[in-house]
N, C-alpha and C positions, 0 to 999 in steps of 0.2 A: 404518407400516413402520419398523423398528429401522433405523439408522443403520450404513452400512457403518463399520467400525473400520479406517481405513486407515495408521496411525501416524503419528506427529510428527517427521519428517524433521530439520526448520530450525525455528531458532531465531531472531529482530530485535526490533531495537526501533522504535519508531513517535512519531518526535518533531513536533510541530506547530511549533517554534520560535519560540512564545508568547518576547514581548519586553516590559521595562515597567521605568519607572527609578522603583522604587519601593523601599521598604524590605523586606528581606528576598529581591527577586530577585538573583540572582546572575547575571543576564542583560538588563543595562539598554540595551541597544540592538542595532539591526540585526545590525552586526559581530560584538556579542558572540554573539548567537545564530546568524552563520553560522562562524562559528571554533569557537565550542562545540560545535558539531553535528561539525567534521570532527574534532574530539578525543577526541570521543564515540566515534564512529566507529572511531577507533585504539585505542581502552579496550578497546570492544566484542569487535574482533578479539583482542586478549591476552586476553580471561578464555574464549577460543573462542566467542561469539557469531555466529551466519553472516552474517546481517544489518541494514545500516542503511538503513532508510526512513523520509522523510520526506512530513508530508502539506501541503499548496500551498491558497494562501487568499489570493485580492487584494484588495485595501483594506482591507488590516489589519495589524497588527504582529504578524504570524507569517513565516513562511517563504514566497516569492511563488514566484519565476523559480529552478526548480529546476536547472537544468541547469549553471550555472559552479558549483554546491553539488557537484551530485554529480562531476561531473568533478575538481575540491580531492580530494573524497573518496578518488575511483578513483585518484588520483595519490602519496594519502598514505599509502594502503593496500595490500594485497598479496591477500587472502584473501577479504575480506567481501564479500558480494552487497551493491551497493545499487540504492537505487530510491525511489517514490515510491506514495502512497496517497491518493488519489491526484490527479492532474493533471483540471482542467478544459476538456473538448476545445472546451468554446465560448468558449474565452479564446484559441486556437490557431490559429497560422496550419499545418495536418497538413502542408506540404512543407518550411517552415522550421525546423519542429519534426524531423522526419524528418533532415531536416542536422545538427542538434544532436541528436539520441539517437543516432546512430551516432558522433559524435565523441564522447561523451562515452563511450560502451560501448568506442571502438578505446583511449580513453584506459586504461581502467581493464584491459584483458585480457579484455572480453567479460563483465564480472560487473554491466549493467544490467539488473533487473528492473523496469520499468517499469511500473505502476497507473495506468491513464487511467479515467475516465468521464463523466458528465454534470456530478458535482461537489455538495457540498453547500448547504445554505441559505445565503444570504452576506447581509450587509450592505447591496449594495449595489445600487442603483434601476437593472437594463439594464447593469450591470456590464461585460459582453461588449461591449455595441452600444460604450460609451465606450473601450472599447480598437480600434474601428474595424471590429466583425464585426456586420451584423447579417443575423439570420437570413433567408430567403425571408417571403414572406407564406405564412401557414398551416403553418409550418412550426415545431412547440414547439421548444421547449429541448431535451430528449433525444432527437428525434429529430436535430436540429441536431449534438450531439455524437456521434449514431450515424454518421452521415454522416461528419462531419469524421474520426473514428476510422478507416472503412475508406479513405479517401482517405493517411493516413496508414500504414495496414495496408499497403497496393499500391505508397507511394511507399520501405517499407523493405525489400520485399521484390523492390526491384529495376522496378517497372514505367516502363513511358515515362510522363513524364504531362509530358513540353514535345517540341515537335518544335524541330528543326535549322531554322536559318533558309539556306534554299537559296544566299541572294546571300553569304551568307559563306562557306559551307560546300562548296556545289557540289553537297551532297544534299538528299533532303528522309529522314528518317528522326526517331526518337523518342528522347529524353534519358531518363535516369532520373536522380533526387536521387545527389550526392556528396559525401561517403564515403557506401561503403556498409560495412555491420558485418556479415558472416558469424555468425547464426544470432540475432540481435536478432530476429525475427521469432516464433523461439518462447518470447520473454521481457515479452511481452507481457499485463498484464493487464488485463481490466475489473471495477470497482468495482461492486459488485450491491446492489443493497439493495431485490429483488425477486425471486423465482420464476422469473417469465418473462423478466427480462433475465438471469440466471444461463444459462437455456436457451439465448438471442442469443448470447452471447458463445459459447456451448459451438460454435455454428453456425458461428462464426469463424475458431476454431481458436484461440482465447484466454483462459489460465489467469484463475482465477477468485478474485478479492479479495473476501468475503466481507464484507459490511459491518457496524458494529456498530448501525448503526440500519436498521433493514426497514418499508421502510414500505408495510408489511400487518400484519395481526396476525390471526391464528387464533383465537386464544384459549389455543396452547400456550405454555409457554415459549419465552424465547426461543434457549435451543442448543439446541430441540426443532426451531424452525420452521425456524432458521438449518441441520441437517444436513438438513433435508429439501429446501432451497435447493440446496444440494451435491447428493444424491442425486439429482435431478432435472437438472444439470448434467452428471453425471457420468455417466447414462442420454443425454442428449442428446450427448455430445461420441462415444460409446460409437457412437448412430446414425450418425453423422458418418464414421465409419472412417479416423478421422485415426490415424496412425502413430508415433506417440507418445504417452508418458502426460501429462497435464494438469497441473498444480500447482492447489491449492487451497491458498487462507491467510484465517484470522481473524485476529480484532486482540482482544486483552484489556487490560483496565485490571485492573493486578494492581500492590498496594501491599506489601510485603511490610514485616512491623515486627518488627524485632530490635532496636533499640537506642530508648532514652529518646527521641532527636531523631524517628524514626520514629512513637512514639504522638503526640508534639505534634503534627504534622502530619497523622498521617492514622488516628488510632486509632477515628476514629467516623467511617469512610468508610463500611464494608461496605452493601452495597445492593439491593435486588432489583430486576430488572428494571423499567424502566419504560415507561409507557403513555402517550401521548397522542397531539393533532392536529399534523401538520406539514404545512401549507400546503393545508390539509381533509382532510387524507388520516389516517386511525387509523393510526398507529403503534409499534412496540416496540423499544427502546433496551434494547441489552443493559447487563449489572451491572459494578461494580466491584468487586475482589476485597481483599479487606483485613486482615490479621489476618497470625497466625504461620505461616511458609514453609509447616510439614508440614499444616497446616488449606485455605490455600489449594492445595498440592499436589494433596490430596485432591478438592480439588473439581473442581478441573479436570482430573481423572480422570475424574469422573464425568461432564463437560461433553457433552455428544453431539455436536455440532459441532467442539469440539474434539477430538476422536478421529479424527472423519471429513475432517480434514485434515490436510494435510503440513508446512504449515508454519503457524507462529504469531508473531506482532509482537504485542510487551508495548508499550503508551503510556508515555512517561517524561513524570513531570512536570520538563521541560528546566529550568526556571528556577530549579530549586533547583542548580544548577550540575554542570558534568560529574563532578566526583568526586564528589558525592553519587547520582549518576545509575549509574555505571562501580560503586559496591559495588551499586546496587539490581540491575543487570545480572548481578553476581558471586555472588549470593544466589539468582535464579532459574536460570542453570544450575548451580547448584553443588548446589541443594535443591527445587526445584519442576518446573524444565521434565524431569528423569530419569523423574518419576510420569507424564509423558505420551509417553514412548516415545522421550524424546530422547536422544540420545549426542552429547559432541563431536566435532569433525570430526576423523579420523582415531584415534578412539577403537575398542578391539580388540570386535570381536562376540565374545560368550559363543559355544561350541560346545553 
């Protein structure tokens, strides 16, 4: 079945805040990579960009503890959605976290978009258990963060989940997590990178982050497999008779090469899809995009996943420093993201 064509609302970027004190990064430690991201962030909004997301990876020299990042952010900023792509719920304590996503959402004017899910491949040996979580017996990994997720879902939208201690209080009645953030609830997404978890979340009431790696593979392509992910969420959010419309977002790796410094780096990126096992499971990793603005334009016209979403987060390779990052951002909306139905924010609609 053809891809509903829903248009491309929004526009972010999607930094990993890869870190490394070597020749040639322009981001040789922690600092530099959380100060460059909120700079980033302030670029992004002057060339009109909507938003900045970042993605969350522990024991490693990327971006870890999202939340004093994005708060910097909400604080320096005025306009841009931010958020994350996303957040490991089995790294989470969902009531502590719940305190911290509404501070950080009250900080900024309510422009948290939030990307939680299971999280991807890591590093590290029980990861979760060493940060002091560990799961039930018989209890996987994403079912662990499904859980941990709606405990988080219930604690932002206001539920009791501690009672009143009588000998203090004089009652017995139920607490809910504070602050709470008026409408965080519907800024909530889960990270798919299957069919039937797209469907999960649709049953939630929680927008859908589209992931670049699916791990299934059909045999189609993969923005073939990826809008049928969407199509299938967006029938199931549909059964659901939730009372608002959904957000959907993919993520592309898009290089765009205008200038000498451009080919050095990335002139023989372009790439097809890829295929393999990750952790036994067949796989398909979607491509990266490479070459002249109007060539990649074009293609992500033709993307089918990309049409059938609202929004889109380009990956910035961060390390090459913000202002090299700030014109790659100024190139795709100025010349690529318009072929996919974008306009800047407060940009006049044709009659």
């Amino acid at each position: 079945m053809a891809a509903l064509i829903h248009g491309v609302k929004k526009i972010g970027f999607l930094s990993f805040g890869h870190w490394r004190d070597v020749a040639g990064s322009q981001t040789r430690s922690a600092a530099d990579s959380l100060l460059q991201t909120v700079e980033l962030a302030q670029a992004a909004e002057d060339v009109g960009v909507d938003g900045a997301f970042v993605r969350v990876h522990h024991f490693e020299r990327q971006l870890a503890s999202p939340f004093p990042l994005l708060a910097a952010i909400g604080a320096r900023t005025r306009r841009i959605e931010i958020g994350t792509a996303v957040i490991d719920m089995r790294y989470e304590n969902p009531l502590y976290m719940a305190e911290e996503a509404a501070a950080a959402d009250l900080i900024s004017g309510g422009r948290l978009q939030l990307g939680v899910s299971r999280g991807s491949p890591e590093i590290a040996l029980r990861g979760a258990e060493a940060f002091g979580y560990v799961a039930p017996e018989g209890e996987t990994a994403a079912d662990n963060a499904r859980r941990k997720t709606e405990i988080f879902l219930a604690a932002i939208n206001g539920a009791a989940v501690a009672r009143t201690d009588p000998e203090r209080t004089g009652i017995s009645g139920g607490l809910a997590i504070q602050p709470q953030s008026p409408g965080l609830a519907d800024r909530i997404w889960w990270g798919s990178g299957t069919r039937a978890t797209a469907q999960w979340a649709a049953t939630k009431g929680m927008n859908l982050q589209s992931s670049t790696l699916l791990t299934e593979d059909t045999g189609v392509p993969f923005d073939q497999l990826q809008a049928e992910q969407i199509r299938l969420y967006r029938q199931a959010w549909a059964e659901q008779g939730w009372d608002r419309e959904p957000r959907v977002s993919v993520s592309r790796s898009v290089l765009p090469i205008t200038e000498d410094t451009d080919r050095l780096y990335f002139g023989d990126r372009g790439e097809d899809d890829q295929i393999g096992l990750l952790e036994g499971v067949r796989s398909r990793f979607g491509r990266t995009y490479a070459g002249e603005p109007d060539k990649i334009a074009d293609e992500l016209a033709a993307d089918e996943a990309v049409q059938a979403a609202d929004t889109v987060l380009f990956t910035v390779p961060n390390q090459l420093g913000v202002e090299y990052n700030a014109r790659i951002l100024d190139t795709i909306a100025r010349h690529i993201a318009p072929a996919i139905g974008w306009r800047p924010a407060g940009a006049a609609t044709a009659s």
